[in-house]
C-alpha positions in Angstrom: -46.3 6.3 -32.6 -48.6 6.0 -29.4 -46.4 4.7 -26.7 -49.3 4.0 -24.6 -51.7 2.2 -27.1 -51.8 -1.6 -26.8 -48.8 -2.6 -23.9 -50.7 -3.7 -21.5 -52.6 -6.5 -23.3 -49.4 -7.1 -25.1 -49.8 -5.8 -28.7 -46.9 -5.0 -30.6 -46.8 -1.4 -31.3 -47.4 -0.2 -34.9 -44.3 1.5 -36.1 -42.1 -0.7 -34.9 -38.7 -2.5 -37.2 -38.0 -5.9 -37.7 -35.3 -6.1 -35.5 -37.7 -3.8 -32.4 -40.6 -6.1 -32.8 -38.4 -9.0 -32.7 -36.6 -7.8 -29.4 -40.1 -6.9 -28.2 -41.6 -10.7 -28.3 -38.1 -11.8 -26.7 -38.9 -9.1 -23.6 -42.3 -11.1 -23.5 -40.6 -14.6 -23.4 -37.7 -13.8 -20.9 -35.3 -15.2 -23.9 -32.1 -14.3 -25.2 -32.1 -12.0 -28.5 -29.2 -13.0 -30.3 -28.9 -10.7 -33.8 -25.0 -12.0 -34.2 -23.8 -13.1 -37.1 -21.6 -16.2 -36.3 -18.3 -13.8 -37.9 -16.4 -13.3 -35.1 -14.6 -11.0 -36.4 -18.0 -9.2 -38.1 -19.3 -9.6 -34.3 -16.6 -7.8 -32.3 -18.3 -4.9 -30.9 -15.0 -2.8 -30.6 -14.0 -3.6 -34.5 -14.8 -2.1 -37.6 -16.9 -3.3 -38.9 -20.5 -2.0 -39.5 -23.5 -3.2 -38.6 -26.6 -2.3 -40.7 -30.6 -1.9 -40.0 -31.4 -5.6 -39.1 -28.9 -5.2 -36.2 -30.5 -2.1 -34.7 -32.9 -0.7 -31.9 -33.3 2.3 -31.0 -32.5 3.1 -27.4 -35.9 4.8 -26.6 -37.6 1.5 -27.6 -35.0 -0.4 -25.2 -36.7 2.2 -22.2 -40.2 1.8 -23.4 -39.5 -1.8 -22.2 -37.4 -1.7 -19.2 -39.6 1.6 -17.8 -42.9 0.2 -18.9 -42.7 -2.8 -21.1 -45.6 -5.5 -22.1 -46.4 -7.7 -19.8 -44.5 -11.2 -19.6 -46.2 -14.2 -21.7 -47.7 -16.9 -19.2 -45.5 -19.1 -17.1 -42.3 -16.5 -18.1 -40.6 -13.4 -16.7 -40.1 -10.5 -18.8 -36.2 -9.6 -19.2 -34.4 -7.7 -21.6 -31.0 -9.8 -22.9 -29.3 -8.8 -26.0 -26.5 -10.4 -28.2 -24.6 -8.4 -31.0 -27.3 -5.5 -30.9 -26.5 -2.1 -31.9 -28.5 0.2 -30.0 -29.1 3.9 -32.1 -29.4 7.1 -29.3 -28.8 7.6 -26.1 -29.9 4.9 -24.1 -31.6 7.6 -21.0 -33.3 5.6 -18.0 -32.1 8.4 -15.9 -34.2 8.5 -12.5 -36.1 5.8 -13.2 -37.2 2.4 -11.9 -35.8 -0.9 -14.2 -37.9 -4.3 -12.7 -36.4 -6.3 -15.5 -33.4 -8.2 -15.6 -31.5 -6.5 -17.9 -28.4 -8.1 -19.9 -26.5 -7.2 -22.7 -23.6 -9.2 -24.4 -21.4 -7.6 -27.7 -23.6 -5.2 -27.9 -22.6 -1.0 -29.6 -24.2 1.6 -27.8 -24.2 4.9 -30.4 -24.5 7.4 -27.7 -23.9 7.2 -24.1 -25.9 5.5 -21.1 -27.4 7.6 -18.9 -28.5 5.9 -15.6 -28.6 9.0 -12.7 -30.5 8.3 -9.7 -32.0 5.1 -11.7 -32.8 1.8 -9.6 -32.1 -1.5 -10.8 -32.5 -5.0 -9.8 -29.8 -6.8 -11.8 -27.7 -4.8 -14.4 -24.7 -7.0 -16.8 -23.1 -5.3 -19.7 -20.6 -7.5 -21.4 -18.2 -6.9 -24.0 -20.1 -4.0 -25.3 -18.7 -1.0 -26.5 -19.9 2.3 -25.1 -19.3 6.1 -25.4 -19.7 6.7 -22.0 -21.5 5.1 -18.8 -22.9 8.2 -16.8 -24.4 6.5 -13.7 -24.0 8.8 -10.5 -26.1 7.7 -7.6 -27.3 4.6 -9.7 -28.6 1.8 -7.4 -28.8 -1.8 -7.5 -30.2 -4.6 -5.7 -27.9 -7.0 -7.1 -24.9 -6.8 -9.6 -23.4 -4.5 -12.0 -21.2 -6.2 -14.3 -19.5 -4.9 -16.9 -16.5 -6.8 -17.7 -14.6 -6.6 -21.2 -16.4 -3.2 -21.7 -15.1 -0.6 -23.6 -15.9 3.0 -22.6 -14.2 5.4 -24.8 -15.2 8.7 -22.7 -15.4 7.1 -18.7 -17.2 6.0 -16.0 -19.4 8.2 -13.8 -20.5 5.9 -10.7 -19.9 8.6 -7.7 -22.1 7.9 -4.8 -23.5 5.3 -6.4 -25.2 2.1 -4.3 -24.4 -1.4 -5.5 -26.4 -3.7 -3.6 -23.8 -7.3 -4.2 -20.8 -7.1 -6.6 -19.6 -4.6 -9.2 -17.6 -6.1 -11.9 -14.9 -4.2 -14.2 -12.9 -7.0 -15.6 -11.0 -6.5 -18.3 -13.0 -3.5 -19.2 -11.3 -0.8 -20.8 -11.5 3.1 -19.6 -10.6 6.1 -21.0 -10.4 9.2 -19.7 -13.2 12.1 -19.9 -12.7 15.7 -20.0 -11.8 16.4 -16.8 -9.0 13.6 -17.2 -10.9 10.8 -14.7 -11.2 7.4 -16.4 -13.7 6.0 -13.7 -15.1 8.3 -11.5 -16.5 6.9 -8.3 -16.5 9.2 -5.2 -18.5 8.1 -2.1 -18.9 4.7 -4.2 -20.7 1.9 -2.1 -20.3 -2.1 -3.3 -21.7 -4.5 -0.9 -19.9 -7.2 -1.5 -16.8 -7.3 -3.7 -15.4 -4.9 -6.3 -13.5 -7.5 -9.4 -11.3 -5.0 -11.5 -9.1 -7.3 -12.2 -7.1 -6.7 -15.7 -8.3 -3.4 -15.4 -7.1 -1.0 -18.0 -7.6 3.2 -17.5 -5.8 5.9 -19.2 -6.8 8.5 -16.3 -7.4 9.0 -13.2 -9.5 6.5 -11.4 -10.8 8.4 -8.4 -12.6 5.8 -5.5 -12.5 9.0 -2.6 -14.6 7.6 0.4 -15.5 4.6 -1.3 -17.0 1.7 1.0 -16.2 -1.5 -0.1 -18.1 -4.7 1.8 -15.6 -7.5 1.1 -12.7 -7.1 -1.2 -11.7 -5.0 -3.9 -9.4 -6.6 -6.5 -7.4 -4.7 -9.0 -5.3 -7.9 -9.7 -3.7 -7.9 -13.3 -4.6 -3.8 -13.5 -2.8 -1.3 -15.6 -3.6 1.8 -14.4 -2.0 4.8 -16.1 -2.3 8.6 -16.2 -0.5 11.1 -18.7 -1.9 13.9 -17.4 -1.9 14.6 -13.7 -0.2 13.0 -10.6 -2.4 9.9 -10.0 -3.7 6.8 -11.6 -5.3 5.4 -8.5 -7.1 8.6 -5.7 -8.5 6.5 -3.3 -8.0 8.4 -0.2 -10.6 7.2 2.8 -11.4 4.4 1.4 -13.0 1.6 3.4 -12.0 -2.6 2.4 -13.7 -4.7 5.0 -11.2 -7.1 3.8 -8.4 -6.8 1.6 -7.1 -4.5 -0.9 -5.2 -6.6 -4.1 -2.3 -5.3 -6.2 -1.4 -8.8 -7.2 -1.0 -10.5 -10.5 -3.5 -12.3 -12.1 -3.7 -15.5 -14.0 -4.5 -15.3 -17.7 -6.0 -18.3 -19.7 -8.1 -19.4 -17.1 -11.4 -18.1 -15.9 -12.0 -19.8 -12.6 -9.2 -18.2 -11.7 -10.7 -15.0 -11.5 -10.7 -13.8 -7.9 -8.2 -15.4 -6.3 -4.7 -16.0 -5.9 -2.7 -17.6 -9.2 -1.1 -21.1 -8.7 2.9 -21.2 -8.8 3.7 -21.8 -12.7 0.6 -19.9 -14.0 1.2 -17.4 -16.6 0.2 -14.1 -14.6 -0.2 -10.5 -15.7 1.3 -7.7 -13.0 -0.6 -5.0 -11.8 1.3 -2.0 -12.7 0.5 1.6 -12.4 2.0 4.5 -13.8 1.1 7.3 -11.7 0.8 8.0 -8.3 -1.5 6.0 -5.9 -3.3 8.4 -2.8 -4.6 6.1 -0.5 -4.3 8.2 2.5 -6.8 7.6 5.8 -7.8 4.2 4.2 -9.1 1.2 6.2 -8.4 -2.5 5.4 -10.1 -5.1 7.5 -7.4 -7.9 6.6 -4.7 -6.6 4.3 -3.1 -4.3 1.7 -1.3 -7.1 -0.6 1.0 -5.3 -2.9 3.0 -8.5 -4.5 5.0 -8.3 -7.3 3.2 -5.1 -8.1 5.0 -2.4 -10.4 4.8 1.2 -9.7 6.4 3.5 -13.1 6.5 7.0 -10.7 8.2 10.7 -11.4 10.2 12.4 -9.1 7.1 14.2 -8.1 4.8 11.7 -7.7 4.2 9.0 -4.9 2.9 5.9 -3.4 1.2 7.6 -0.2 0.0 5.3 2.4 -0.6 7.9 4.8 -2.6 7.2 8.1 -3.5 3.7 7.0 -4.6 1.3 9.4 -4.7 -2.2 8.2 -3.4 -6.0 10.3 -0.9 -6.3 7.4 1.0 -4.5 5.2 2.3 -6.6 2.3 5.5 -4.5 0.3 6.3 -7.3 -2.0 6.6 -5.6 -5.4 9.0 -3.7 -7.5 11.5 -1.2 -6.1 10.1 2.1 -7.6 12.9 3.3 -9.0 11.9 7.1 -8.9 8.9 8.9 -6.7 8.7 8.3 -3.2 6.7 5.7 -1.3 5.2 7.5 2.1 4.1 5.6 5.3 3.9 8.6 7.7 1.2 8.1 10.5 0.2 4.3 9.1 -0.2 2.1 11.4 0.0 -1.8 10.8 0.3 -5.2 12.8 1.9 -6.9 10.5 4.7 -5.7 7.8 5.3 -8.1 5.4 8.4 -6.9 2.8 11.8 -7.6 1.1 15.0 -5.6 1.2 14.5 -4.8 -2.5 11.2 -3.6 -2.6 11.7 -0.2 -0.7 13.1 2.8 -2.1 16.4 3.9 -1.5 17.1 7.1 0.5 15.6 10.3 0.3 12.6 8.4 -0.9 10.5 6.9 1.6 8.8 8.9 4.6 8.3 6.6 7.8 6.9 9.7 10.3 4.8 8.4 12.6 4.8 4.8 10.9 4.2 1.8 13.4 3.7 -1.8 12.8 3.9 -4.4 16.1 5.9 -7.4 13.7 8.1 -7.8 10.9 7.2 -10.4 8.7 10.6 -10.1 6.2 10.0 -11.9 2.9 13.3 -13.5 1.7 17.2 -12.5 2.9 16.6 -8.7 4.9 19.6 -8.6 7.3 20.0 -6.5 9.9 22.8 -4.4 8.0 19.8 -3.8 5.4 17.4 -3.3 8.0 19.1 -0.5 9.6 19.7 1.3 6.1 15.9 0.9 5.1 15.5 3.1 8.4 18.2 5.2 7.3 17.1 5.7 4.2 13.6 7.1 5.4 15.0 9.7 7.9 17.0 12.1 5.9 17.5 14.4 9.1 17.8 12.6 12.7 14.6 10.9 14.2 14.9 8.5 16.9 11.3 7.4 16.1 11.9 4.7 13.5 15.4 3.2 15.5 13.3 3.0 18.7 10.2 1.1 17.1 12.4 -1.2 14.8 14.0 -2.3 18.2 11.1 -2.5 20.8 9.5 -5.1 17.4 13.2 -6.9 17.5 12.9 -7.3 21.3 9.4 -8.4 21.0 10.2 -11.3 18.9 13.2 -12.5 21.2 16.1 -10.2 19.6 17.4 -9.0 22.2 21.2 -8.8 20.4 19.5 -7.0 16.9 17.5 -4.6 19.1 20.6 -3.5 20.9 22.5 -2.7 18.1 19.8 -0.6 16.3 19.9 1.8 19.8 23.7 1.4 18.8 23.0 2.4 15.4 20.0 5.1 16.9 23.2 6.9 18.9 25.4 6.7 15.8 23.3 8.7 13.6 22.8 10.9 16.2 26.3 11.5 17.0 26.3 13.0 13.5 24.0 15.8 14.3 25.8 17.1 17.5 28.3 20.1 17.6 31.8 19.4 17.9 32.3 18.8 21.2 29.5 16.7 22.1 30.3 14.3 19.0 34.1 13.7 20.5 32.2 13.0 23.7 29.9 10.5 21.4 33.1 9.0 20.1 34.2 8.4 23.0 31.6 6.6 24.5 31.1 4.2 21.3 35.0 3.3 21.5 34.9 2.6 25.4 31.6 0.8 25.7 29.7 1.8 22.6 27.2 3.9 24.2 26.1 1.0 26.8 24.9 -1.3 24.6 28.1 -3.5 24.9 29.5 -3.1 28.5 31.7 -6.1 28.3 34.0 -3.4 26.4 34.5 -1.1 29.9 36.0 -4.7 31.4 38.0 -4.9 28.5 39.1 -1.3 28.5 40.3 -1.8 32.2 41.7 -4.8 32.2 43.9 -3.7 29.3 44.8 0.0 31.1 45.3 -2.0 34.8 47.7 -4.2 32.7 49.6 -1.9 31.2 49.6 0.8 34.4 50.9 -2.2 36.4 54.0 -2.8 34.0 54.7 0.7 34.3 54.7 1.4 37.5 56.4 -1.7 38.7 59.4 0.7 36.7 58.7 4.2 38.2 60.7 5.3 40.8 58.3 6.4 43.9 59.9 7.6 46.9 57.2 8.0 50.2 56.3 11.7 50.4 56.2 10.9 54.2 58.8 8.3 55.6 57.5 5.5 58.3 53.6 6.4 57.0 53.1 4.8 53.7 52.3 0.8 53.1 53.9 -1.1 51.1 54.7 -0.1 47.4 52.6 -2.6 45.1 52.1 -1.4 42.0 49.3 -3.5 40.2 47.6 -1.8 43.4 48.4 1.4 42.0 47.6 1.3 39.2 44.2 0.0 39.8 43.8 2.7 42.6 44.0 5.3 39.8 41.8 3.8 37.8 38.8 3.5 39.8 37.0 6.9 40.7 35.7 7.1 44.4 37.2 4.0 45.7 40.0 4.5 47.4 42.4 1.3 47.6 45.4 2.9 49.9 48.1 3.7 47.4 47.3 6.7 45.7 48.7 9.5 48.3 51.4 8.2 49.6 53.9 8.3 46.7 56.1 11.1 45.2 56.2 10.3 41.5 57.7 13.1 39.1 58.1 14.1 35.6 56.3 11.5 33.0 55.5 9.3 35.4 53.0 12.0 37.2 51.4 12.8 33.4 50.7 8.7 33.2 49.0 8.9 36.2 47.0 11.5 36.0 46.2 10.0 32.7 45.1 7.2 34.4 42.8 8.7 36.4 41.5 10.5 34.0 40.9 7.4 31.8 39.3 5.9 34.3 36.7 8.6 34.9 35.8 8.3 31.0 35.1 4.6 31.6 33.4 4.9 35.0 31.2 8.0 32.8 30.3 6.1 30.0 29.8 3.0 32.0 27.2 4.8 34.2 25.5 6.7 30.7 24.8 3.2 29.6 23.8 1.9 32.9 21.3 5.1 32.9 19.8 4.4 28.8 19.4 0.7 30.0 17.2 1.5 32.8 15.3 4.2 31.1 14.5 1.4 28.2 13.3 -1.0 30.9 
């Protein structure tokens, strides 16, 4: 065949089928070529069934047209839109320039697509069933849609530039050799990335991806047999918001946003581990009601991400870990049972400025949700969660997570030092409750006053003593440094000199402890 002879003015080119010559004059007209059968179950690209010569182009006749095609009829703009077309060979536009719209609908692709380095206007792939998509650096002006796809070997889109929205709905992925089911490093979308009812069996990889609005991955299933992650998305850049949400089924308006209460909804679930480590997220990472199916080994790692709000509304994972160290959020929005339990969440270095609890989360759970993501000693968490509890007016709760801060650790002290811990949280509980000292005292004056009032006390020195009072006495034991004028002038002996210098001592305790707390509450202020 001459490729060159008779384009330009339009001719149909000699060797051409039935079904390429047809396709050909649609190209000309702008129009829809529609080779279906009206069998929807003989249509399905993904079934069985074959289709024969009169459904079939070959692929190098598709790029004769997209890279240099006939010229449109008058009055109409030349685009190539297929409907239940099986196209023979590998469809190669690779490096190329595609001015036509180009749109394809049920259609079977033999081999795979090859679009490196190509440049598009406007590129929509639905419901077709393909090989493989092998589209590195691929850029568009517009959209690439591609919902309801199947591609049996993956997606290659790394550092590829889509000028509005890329669209994986519903499409299908599975892996390629080197176990990726969509591979799309350095990824740029400038507007939103739709994923929603997503399904991969491999890793999808979006390292450094940019994402101009929002990326959805509502509805999802994400899995991965074969190595540690379903979703490595480390640096990855949302100028909005980042969804791990559910998404409605049955209705296709409601595609993109949030489903209504009482809509039947589909999780997002993931089996494997998610990396998205160093990401940013203009307004929010939403993970409600999502499901995370984890090994011991593997992990929901949030490290260093900087987002306004966090939202932990899903599914306790019940193994793995789940790893916040060095993320930083204004808002956390959770519930009690959504974390991990201990030994499996990481908080070093976490800060957030609010706490935004979803449902019951009392304090009691509050302080074991810290607990359970410092397996050794760290004052870090304790001191955040209660400089956020004063912030929002509680005092009371803040003070008893420094009272729970001391507690823990008490438990890491040597022997001595952890009596003189108990000590402190019997008498006045580190500070944090000084009404206790007042307590303590008015209980030891009482009881040192009965006493005494007993003891036998002759003067040490006769005509130089006052007079015996001992409520007095008791208390003049009892406080340190002040002296009150009983305490020197008395002879007491036997038990009666052990209960006073208990007294004294006891009071030294109190006065000790009082001032330790005195000392913490300043240093907080």
């Amino acid at each position: 065949m001459n490729e060159g002879a008779g384009i330009r003015a339009g001719d149909l080119p000699d060797d051409l089928t039935a079904a390429e010559a047809g396709m050909w004059q649609a190209f000309r007209n702008g129009s829809v070529y529609d080779l279906s059968s009206g069998d929807a179950q003989v249509d399905d690209p993904h079934g069985g069934h074959p289709w024969g010569p009169e459904r079939t182009v070959r692929a190098r006749i598709v790029c004769w047209l997209l890279l240099d095609g006939p010229p449109a009829l008058a009055g109409r703009v030349s685009a190539l839109k297929l409907v239940g077309v099986h196209i023979s060979g590998s469809l190669d536009l690779a490096g190329g320039t595609v001015a036509p719209y180009l749109e394809m609908r049920g259609c079977r692709f033999e081999r795979e697509i090859l679009l490196p380095e190509a440049r598009f206007s406007t590129v929509r792939l639905v419901d077709c069933d393909v090989p493989r998509l092998e589209a590195a650096r691929v850029h568009t002006e517009g959209d690439l849609h591609l919902p309801r796809c199947r591609f049996h070997r993956g997606i290659r889109l790394t550092d590829a530039q889509i000028g509005t929205d890329l669209m994986l709905n519903q499409a299908i992925v599975h892996r390629d050799r080197s176990g990726r089911s969509i591979a799309a490093d350095g990824l740029a979308v400038g507007q939103d990335l739709q994923a929603e009812m997503l399904e991969t069996d491999g890793e999808l990889s979006l390292r450094g991806a940019t994402v101009g609005v929002s990326l959805s991955l509502r509805g999802a299933r994400l899995a991965n047999r074969y190595t540690r992650l379903a979703l490595n998305a480390p640096q990855l850049t949302v100028e909005r918001t980042l969804y791990l949400t559910p998404a409605g089924l049955g209705n296709p308006l409601m595609s993109g946003t949030t489903p209504a209460q009482g809509t039947r909804v589909q999780r997002f679930e993931c089996r494997g581990g998610v990396r998205l480590d160093d990401g940013r997220f203009g307004d929010a990472v939403d993970f409600g009601q999502a499901r995370f199916v984890l090994t011991d080994e593997q992990e929901v790692s949030l490290r260093r991400v900087q987002t306004p709000e966090l939202r932990f509304l899903g599914d306790r994972p019940e193994r793995g870990r789940v790893v916040l160290s060095g993320a930083r959020f204004v808002n956390l929005m959770d519930r009690a049972d959504s974390w991990p339990g201990p030994g499996r969440l990481h908080m070093g270095g976490f800060t957030y400025e609010n706490l935004v609890p979803r449902g019951p989360f009392t304090l009691t759970e509050r302080l074991d949700w810290v607990a359970a993501a410092t397996a050794e000693y760290n004052p870090e968490p304790y001191e955040l969660l209660a400089a956020v509890l004063r912030a929002g007016g509680e005092d009371e709760d803040a003070r008893e997570v420094l009272l729970a801060k001391q507690r823990r650790r008490r438990e890491s002290l040597p022997l001595a030092a952890k009596m003189w811990g108990y000590a402190q949280d019997w008498t006045v509980a580190y500070g944090y409750r000084p009404g206790r000292a007042a307590v303590w005292m008015a209980v030891l004056w009482a009881a040192g006053s009965f006493a005494f009032a007993q003891a036998d006390h002759p003067p040490l020195k006769r005509g130089e003593h006052p007079e015996w009072d001992p409520a007095l006495f008791a208390l003049d034991l009892l406080l340190p440094v002040i002296e009150l004028g009983q305490v020197g002038f008395w002879q007491l002996s036997g038990g009666w000199q052990w209960l006073a210098a208990a007294m004294i001592l006891l009071g030294w305790v109190l006065a000790t402890t009082v001032a330790a707390g005195a000392t913490r509450l300043l240093h907080r202020n």
